[in-house]
C-alpha positions as CSV (number, residue, x, y, z in Angstrom):
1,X,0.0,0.0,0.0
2,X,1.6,3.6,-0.8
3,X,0.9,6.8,0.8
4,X,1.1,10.0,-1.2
5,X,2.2,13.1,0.5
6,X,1.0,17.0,-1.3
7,X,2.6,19.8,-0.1
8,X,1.6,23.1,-1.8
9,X,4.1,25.5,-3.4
10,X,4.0,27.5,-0.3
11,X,6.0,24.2,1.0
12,X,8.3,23.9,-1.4
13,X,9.2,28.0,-1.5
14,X,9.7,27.3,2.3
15,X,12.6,24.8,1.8
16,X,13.9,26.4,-0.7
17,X,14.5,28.9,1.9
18,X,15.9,25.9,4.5
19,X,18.3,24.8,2.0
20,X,18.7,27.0,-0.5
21,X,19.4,24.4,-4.0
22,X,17.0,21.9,-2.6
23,X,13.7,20.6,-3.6
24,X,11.1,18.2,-1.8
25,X,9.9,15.4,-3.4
26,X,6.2,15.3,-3.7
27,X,6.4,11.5,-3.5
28,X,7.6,8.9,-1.3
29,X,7.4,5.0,-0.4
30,X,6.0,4.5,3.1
31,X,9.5,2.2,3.1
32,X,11.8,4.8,1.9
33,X,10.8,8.3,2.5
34,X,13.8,10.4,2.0
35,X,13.7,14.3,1.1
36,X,16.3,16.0,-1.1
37,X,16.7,18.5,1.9
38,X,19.3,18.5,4.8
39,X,16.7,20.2,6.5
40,X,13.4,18.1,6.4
41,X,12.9,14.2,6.5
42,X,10.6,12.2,6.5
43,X,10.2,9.2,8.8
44,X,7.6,6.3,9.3
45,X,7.6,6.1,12.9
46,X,5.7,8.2,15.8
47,X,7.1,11.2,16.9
48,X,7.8,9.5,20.3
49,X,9.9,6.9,18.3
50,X,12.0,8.7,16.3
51,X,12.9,10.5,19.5
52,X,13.2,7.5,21.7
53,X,15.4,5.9,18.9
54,X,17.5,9.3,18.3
55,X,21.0,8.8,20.7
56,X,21.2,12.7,20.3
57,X,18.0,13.1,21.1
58,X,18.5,10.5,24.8
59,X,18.1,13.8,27.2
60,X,15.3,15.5,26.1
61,X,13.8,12.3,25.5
62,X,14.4,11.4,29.5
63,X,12.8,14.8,30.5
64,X,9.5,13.7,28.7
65,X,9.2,9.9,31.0
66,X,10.0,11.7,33.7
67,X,7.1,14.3,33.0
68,X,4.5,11.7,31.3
69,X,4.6,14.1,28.1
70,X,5.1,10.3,26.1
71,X,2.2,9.3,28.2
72,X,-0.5,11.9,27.0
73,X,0.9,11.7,23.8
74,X,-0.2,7.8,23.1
75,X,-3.9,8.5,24.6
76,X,-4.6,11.6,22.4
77,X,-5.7,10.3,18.7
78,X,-4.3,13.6,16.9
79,X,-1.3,15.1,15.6
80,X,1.2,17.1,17.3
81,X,4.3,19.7,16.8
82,X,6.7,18.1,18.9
83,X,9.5,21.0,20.0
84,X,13.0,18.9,20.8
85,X,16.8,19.8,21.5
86,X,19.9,17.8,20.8
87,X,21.9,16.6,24.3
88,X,24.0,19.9,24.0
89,X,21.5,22.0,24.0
90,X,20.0,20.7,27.0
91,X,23.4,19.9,28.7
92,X,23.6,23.7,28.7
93,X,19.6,24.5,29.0
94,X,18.3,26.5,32.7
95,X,15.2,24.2,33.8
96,X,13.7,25.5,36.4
97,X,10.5,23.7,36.5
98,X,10.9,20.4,34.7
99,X,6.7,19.8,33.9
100,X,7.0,23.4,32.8
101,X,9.6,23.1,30.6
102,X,8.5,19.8,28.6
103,X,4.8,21.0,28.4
104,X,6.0,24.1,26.5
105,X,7.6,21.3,23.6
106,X,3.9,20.3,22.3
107,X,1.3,21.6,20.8
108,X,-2.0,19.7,20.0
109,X,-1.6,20.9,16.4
110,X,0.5,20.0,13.8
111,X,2.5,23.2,12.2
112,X,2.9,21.5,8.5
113,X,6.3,24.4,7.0
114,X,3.7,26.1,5.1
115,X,2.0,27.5,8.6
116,X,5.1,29.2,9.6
117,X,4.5,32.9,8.9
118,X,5.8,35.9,10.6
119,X,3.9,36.7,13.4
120,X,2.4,32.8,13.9
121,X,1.4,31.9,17.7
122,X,1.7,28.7,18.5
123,X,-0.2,27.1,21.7
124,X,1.9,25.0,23.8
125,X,0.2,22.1,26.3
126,X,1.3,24.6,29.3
127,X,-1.4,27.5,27.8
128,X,1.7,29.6,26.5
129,X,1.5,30.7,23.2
130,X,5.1,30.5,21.2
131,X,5.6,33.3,18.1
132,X,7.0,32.2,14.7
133,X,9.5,34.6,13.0
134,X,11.2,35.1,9.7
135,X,14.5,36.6,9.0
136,X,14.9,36.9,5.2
137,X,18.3,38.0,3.9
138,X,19.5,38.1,0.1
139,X,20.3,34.8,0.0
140,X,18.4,32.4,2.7
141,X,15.5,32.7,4.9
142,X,15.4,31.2,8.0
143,X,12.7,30.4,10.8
144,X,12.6,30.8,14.4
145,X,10.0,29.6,16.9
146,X,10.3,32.1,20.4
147,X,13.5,33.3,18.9
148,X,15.0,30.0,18.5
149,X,16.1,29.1,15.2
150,X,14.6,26.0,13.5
151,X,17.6,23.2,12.7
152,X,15.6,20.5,11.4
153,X,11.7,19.4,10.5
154,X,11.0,15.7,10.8
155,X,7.5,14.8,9.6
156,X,6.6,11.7,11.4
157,X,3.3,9.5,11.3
158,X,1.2,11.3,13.7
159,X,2.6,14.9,13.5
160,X,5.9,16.9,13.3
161,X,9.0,17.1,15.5
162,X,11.0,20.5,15.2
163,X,14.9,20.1,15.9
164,X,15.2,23.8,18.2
165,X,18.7,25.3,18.1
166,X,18.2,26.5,21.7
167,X,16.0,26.1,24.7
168,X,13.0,28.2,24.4
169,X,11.8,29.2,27.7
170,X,8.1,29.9,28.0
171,X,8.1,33.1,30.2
172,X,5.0,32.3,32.9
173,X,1.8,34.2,33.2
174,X,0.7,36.9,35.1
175,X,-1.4,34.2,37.3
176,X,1.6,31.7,37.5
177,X,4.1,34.0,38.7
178,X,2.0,35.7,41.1
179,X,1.3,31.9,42.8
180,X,4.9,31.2,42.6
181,X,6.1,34.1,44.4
182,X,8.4,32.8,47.6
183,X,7.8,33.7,51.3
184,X,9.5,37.1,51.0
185,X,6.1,38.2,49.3
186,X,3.5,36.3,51.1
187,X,1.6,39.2,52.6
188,X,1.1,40.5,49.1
189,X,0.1,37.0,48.2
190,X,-2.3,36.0,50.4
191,X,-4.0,39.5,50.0
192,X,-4.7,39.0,46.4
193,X,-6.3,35.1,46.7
194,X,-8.1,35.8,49.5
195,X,-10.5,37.1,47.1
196,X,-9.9,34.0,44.9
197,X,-13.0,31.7,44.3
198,X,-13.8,28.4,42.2
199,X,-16.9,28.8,40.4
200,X,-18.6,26.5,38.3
201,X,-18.3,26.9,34.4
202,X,-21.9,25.5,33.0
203,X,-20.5,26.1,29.7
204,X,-17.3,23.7,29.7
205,X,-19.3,21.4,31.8
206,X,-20.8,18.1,30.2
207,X,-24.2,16.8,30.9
208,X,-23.7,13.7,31.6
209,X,-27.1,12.4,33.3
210,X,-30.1,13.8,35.1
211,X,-30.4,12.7,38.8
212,X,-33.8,11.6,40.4
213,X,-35.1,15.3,41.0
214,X,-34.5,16.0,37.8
215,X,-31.6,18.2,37.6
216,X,-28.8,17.9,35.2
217,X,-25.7,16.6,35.9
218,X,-22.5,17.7,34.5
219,X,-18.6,16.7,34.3
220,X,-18.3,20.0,36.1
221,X,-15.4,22.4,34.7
222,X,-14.4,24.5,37.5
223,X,-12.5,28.2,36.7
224,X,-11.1,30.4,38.9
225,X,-12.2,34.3,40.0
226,X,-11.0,37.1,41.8
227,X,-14.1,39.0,43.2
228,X,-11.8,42.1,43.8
229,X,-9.9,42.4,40.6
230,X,-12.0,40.6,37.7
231,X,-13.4,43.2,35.5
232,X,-16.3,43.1,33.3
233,X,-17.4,45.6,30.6
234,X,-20.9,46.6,30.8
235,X,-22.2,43.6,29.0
236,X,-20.6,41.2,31.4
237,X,-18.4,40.5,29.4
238,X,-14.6,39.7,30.8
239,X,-13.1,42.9,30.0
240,X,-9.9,42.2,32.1
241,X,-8.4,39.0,34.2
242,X,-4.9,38.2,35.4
243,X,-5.5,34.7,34.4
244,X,-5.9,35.3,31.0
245,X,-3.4,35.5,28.1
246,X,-5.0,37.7,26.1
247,X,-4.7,40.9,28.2
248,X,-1.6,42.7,28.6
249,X,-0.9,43.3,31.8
250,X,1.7,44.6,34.3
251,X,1.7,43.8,38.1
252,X,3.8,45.7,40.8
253,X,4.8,43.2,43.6
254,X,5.6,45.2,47.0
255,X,7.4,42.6,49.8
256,X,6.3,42.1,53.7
257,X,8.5,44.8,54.4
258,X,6.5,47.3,52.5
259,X,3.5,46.1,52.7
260,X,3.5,46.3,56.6
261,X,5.0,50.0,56.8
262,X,2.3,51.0,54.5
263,X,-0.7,49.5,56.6
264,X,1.7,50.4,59.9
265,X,1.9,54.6,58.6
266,X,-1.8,54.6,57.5
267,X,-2.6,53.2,60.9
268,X,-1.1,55.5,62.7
269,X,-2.6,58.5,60.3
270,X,-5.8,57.3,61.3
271,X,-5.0,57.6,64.8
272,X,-3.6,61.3,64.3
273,X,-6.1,62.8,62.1
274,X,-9.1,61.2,62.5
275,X,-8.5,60.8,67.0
276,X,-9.7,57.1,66.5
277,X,-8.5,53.8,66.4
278,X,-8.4,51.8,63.0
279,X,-11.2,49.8,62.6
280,X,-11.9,46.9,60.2
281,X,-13.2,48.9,57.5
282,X,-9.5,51.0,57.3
283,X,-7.7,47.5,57.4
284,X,-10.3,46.3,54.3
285,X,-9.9,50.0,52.7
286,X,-5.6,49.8,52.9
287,X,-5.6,46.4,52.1
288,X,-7.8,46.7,49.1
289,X,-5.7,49.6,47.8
290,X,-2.4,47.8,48.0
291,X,-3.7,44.9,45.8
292,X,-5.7,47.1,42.8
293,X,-2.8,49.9,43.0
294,X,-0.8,46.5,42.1
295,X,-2.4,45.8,38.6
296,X,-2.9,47.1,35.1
297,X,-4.9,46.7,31.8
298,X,-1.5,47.6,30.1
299,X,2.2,46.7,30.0
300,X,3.2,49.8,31.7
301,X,7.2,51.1,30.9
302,X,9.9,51.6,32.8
303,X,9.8,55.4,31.6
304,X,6.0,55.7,32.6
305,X,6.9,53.8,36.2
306,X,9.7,56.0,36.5
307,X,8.1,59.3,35.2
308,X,6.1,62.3,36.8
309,X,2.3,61.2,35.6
310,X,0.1,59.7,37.2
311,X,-1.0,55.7,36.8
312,X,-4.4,54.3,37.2
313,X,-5.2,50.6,37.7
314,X,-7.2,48.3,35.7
315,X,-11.4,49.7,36.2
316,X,-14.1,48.3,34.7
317,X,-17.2,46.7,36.0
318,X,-16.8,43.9,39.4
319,X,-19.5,41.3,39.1
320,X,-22.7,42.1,40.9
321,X,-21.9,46.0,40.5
322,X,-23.8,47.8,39.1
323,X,-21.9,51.1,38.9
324,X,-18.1,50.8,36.8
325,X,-15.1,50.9,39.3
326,X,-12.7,53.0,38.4
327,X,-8.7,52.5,38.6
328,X,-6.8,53.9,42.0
329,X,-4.2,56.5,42.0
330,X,-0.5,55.5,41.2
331,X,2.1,58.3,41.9
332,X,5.7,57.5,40.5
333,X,6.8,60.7,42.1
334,X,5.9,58.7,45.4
335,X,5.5,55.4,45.2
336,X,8.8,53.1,43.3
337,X,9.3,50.8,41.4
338,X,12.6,48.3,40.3
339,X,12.6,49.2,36.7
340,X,16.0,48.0,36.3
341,X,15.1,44.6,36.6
342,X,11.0,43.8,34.8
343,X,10.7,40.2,34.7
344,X,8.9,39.3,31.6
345,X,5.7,37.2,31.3
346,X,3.5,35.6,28.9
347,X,0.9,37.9,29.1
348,X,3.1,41.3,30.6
349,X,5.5,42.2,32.9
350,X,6.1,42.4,36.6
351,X,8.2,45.0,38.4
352,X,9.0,44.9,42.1
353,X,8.3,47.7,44.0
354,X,11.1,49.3,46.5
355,X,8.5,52.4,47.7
356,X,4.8,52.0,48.8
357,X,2.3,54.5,50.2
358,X,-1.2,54.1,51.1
359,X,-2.5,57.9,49.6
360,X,-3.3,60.3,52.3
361,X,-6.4,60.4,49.9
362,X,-7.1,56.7,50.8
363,X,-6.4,56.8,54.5
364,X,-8.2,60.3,55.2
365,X,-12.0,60.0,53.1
366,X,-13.0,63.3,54.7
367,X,-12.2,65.0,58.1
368,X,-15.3,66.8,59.4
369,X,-16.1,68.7,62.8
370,X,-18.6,70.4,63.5
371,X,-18.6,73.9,66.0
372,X,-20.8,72.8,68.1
373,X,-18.1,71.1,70.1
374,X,-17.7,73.9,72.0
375,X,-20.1,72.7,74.7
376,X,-18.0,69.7,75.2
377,X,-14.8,72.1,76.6
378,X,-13.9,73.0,79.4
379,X,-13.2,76.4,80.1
380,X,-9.7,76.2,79.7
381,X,-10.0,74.4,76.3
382,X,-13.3,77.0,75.0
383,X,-10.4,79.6,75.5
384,X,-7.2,77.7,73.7
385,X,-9.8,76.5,70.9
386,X,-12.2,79.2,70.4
387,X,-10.7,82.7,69.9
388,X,-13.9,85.1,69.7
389,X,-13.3,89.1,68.8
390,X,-16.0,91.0,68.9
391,X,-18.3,88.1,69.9
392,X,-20.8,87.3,72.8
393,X,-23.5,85.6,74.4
394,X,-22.2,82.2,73.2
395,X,-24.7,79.1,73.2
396,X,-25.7,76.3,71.3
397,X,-28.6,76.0,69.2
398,X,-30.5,72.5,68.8
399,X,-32.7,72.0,65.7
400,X,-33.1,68.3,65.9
401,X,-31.1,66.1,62.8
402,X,-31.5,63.8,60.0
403,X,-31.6,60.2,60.3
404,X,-31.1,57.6,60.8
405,X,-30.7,56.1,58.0
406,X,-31.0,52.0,58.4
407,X,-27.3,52.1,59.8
408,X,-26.3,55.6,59.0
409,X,-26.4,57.6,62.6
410,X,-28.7,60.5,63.7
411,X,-26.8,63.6,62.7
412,X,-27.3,66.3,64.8
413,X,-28.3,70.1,63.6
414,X,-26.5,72.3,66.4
415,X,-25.1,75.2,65.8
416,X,-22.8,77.6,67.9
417,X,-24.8,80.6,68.6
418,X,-22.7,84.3,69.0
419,X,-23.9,88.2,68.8
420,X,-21.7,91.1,68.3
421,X,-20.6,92.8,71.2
422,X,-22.2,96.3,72.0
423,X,-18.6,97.4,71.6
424,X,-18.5,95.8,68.5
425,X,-21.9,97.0,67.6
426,X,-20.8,100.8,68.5
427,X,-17.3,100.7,66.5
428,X,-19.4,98.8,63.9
429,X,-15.5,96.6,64.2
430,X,-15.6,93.4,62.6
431,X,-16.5,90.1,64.2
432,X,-14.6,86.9,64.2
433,X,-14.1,83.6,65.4
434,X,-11.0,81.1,65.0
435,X,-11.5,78.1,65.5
436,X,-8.5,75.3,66.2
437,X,-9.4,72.4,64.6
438,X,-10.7,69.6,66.9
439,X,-12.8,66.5,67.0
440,X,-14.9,65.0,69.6
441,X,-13.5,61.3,71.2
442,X,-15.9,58.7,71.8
443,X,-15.1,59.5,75.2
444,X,-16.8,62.5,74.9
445,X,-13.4,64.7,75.6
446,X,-12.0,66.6,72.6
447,X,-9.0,66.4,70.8
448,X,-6.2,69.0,68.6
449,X,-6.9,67.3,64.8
450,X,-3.7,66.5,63.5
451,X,-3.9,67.1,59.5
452,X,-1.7,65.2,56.7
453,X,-0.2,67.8,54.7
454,X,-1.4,68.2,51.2
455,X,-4.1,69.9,48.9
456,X,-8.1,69.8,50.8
457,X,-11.1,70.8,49.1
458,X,-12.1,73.3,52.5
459,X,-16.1,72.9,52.6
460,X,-18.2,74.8,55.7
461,X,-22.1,74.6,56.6
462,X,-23.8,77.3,58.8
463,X,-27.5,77.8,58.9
464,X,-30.0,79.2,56.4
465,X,-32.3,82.2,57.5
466,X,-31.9,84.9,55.3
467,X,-28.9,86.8,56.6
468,X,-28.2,89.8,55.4
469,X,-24.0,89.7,56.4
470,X,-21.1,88.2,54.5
471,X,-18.3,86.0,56.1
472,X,-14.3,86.0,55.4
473,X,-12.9,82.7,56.0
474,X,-9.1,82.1,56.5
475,X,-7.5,79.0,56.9
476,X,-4.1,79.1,58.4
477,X,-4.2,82.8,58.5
478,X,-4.4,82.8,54.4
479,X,-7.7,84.7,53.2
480,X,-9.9,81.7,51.1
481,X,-12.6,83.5,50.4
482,X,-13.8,87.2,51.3
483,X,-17.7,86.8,50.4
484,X,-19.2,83.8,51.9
485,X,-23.0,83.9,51.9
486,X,-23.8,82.4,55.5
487,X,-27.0,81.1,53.9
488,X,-25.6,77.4,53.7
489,X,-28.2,74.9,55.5
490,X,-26.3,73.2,58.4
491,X,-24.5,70.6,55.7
492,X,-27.1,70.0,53.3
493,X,-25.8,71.1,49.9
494,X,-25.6,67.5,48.3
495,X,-21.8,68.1,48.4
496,X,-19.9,64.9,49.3
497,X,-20.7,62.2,51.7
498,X,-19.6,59.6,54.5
499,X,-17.6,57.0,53.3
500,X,-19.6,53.9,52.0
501,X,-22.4,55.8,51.6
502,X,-24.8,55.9,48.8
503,X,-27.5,58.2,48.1
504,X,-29.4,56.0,45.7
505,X,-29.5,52.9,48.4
506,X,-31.4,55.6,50.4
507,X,-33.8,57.3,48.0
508,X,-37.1,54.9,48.5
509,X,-37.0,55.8,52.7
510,X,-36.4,59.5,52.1
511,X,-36.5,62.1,49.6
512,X,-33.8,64.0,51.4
513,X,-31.4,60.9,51.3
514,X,-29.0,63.2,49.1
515,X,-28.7,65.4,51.8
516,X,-27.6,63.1,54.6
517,X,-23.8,64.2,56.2
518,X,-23.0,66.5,53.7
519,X,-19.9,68.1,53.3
520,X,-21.3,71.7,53.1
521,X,-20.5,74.1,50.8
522,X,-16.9,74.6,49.3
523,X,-15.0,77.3,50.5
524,X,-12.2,76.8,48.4
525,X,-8.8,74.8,48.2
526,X,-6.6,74.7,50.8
527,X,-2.8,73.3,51.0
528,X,-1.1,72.8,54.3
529,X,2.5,72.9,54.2
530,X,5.2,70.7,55.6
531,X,6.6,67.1,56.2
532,X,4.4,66.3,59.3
533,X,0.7,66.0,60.3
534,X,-0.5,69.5,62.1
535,X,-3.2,71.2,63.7
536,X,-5.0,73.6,61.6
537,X,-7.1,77.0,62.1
538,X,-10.0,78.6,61.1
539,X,-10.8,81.9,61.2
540,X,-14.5,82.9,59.9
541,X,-15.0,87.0,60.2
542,X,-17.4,89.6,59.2
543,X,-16.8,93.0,58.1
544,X,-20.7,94.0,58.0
545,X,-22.6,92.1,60.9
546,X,-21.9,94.5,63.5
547,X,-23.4,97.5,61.4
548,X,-26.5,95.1,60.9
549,X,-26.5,94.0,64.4
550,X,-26.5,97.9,65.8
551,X,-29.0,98.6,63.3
552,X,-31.5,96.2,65.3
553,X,-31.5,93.4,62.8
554,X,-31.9,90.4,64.8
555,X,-30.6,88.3,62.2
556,X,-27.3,89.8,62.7
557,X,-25.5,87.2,64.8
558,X,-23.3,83.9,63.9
559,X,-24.5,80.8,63.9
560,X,-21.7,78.1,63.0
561,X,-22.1,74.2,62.2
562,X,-19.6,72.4,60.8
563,X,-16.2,72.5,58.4
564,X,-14.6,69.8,56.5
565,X,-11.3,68.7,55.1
566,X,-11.5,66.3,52.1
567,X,-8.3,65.3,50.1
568,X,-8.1,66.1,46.7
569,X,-6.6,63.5,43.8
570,X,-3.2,65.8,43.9
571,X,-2.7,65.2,48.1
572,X,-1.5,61.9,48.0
């Protein structure tokens, strides 16, 4: 019986290239299948043995008992490209995981020469894909599979074996270096899969049956899911993994050492700023930013990592959301990054980090006070904190609150009550106020607020009743504004709100759900100087309420609520 072998002129161009004078025969005897190529032969044997039976082929061949790779071979009824290297090569070749290496030498399809085109992937059995080049000179062309050049094609009876004139190492994924990393980055580690689940995949899974309820059952596929990290577009649709090979990807990979002084400084911010201890929602807030602040939809450069713009982290849609999330805040002015040394992967590139920050933008969501805080002084503190010119008759004002809301707190509307003075009322002198910032413990003692420097959107609420008088309000003894309408309801402007919460969630119990815990309204943009976390100091004055006041206008007086300090993007 004969066998007749076509190849199409594609082929025969190809060899050409391979050997330059030399043709291949379009026929050949199952008995005596020879080539006129030094380059490609023909054999009537499996690819395991013409390897097994090859003396320069006895190492590689060793590698694939040890790893079963002959194994899988005999049970799969298909063809294969077999990659191989002679004992030299592998007498020099850097293994560092054996399975790894011999999975990336087959592929479950067989790359007949006229398939290898510039630009070719090739899937290996370990999920990595391989690229084909071409170098073309005047004279010869000759083809390279992941940059190693192709010695020798042996078409065998179930596939191809390709002679490789070096070791081709298969750089890992994204996913597989992340699960390989060693002990010195196990914090990092066990952050990022504690949000790793197995789900079942109905649509790899086989039905194989229907139990006696009736339900189907499968031969369940199982894939894996990060509920923090997977993104979606709006469709549901995977819009970003770092399992996958077909987004590019970079990952920053901070050690225990950084990842503790990070959670360690925010910690201690808290404690300064805020005059509380860290709860559970900072730890999930810090720890959540250290893993997205670690991952992007692109394979970033060591110029961009090394450069003065801002990064943002992958965004997209988390399953179950219903609103996109967007990407955090990467400083390279701040946070740093090993650019020297990017270890390259299948899918992008990891970089170790040498500098991490949690943003003071991340660790302070908003500081707000409210004047009212007065009453909880003592007389010693009402002097240090409050510094009133031109001001009497001091008392506080209660007009109930808002809420609560399901777990949202009763927020109290008191305001700090003050009248000009008749002094001030006869000099018609203005009237002021500053106010050290300060916070109220759980305790019920108060406490200096101790402020991260950086940039602060500087918002105030007072309380609306038609008054006629303007307000100047400095911050730090700077002038922010010189003609501040008083009329601001307590904090109700719609302007900012606590942290977690959500107006929308809120909207079927109350129509005034947008107004809960506002910020006020925005004075303007303040910076606060330095290294070091300070106090701070408002001053709120009036150049007109005295006139008013003397002119028997009851509605000239002060009547303070609240102020509040919320990072901008640029204070981190």
């Amino acid at each position: 019986m004969k066998r007749r072998y076509i190849y199409a002129i594609a082929a025969v161009t190809m060899l050409f290239a391979f050997s330059c004078t030399e043709k291949w025969d379009e026929h050949y005897e199952p008995g005596s299948k020879t080539v006129d190529s030094d380059i490609v032969e023909v054999v009537d044997m499996s690819a395991e043995e013409y390897i097994q039976t090859n003396s320069d082929l006895s190492s590689i061949s060793t590698l694939f008992e040890e790893q079963d790779v002959y194994t899988k071979l005999e049970t799969k009824d298909q063809l294969f490209t077999v990659l191989v290297y002679s004992n030299s090569v592998m007498s020099g070749a850097q293994i560092e995981n054996a399975n790894f290496f011999a999975n990336t030498c087959v592929s479950d399809l067989a790359f007949t020469p006229t398939k290898l085109v510039d630009g070719l992937s090739i899937k290996m059995w370990n999920g990595k894909y391989l690229e084909v080049s071409v170098e073309k000179t005047a004279s010869t062309t000759e083809y390279f599979i992941a940059n190693s050049r192709i010695s020798k094609i042996i078409q065998v009876d179930n596939g191809f074996v390709y002679v490789m004139s070096d070791a081709i190492y298969a750089p890992k994924s994204l996913y597989e270096f992340l699960t390989e990393l060693g002990d010195e980055y196990s914090m990092f580690k066990d952050l990022v899969f504690e949000y790793e689940e197995s789900a079942f995949d109905r649509e790899n899974s086989i039905p194989v049956g229907v139990d006696n309820t009736g339900n189907t059952v499968y031969d369940s596929v199982f894939v894996s899911k990060n509920l923090l990290m997977d993104r979606y577009d709006s469709g549901g649709s995977d819009s970003w993994n770092m399992r996958s090979e077909f987004f590019s990807s970079t990952v920053l990979v901070p050690n225990n050492t950084l990842v503790k002084g990070a959670l360690d400084k925010a910690y201690q911010d808290v404690r300064d700023a805020l005059n509380r201890e860290p709860n559970a929602n900072d730890s999930l807030k810090f720890e959540q930013f250290i893993i997205k602040s670690a991952f992007y939809s692109s394979m970033l450069t060591p110029e961009q990592l090394d450069g003065t713009e801002d990064l943002y982290s992958v965004s997209g849609y988390i399953e179950g959301e219903s609103a996109s999330t967007p990407g955090v805040q990467w400083r390279p002015t701040v946070q740093k990054v090993n650019t020297s040394s990017p270890v390259t992967l299948s899918n992008g590139v990891a970089y170790y980090t040498t500098a991490l920050k949690i943003p003071n933008n991340v660790v302070v969501y908003r500081i707000k006070n409210r004047f009212y805080i007065w009453e909880y002084c003592n007389e010693t503190e009402k002097e240090e904190y409050y510094k009133w010119e031109g001001l009497g008759d001091i008392s506080i004002v209660d007009d109930g609150g808002f809420g609560p809301l399901g777990p949202w707190p009763f927020v109290p509307y008191k305001t700090v009550r003050a009248w000009p003075t008749d002094e001030a009322k006869a000099n018609e002198s203005v009237c002021s106020v500053e106010l050290t910032g300060i916070s109220l413990k759980e305790d019920g003692t108060v406490a200096v607020v101790m402020v991260p420097p950086g940039e602060y959107s500087f918002s105030m609420g007072f309380k609306s009743n038609k008054f006629p008088h303007t307000f100047q309000i400095y911050f730090n003894d700077e002038l922010v504004n010189d003609n501040v309408n008083p009329n601001i309801h307590y904090d109700r402007t719609g302007n900012g709100f606590p942290e977690g919460y959500v107006p929308a969630d809120w909207g079927s119990v109350t129509n005034r759900a947008k107004y809960y815990d506002c910020d006020g309204a925005e004075i303007g943009i303040v910076t606060i100087t330095g290294t070091e976390l300070q106090p701070i100091k408002i001053k709120v004055a009036s150049n007109d309420i005295a006139a008013i006041a003397a002119s028997g206008n009851t509605k000239g007086r002060y009547q303070l609520y609240c102020w509040t300090l919320r990072p901008t993007e640029n204070n981190y």
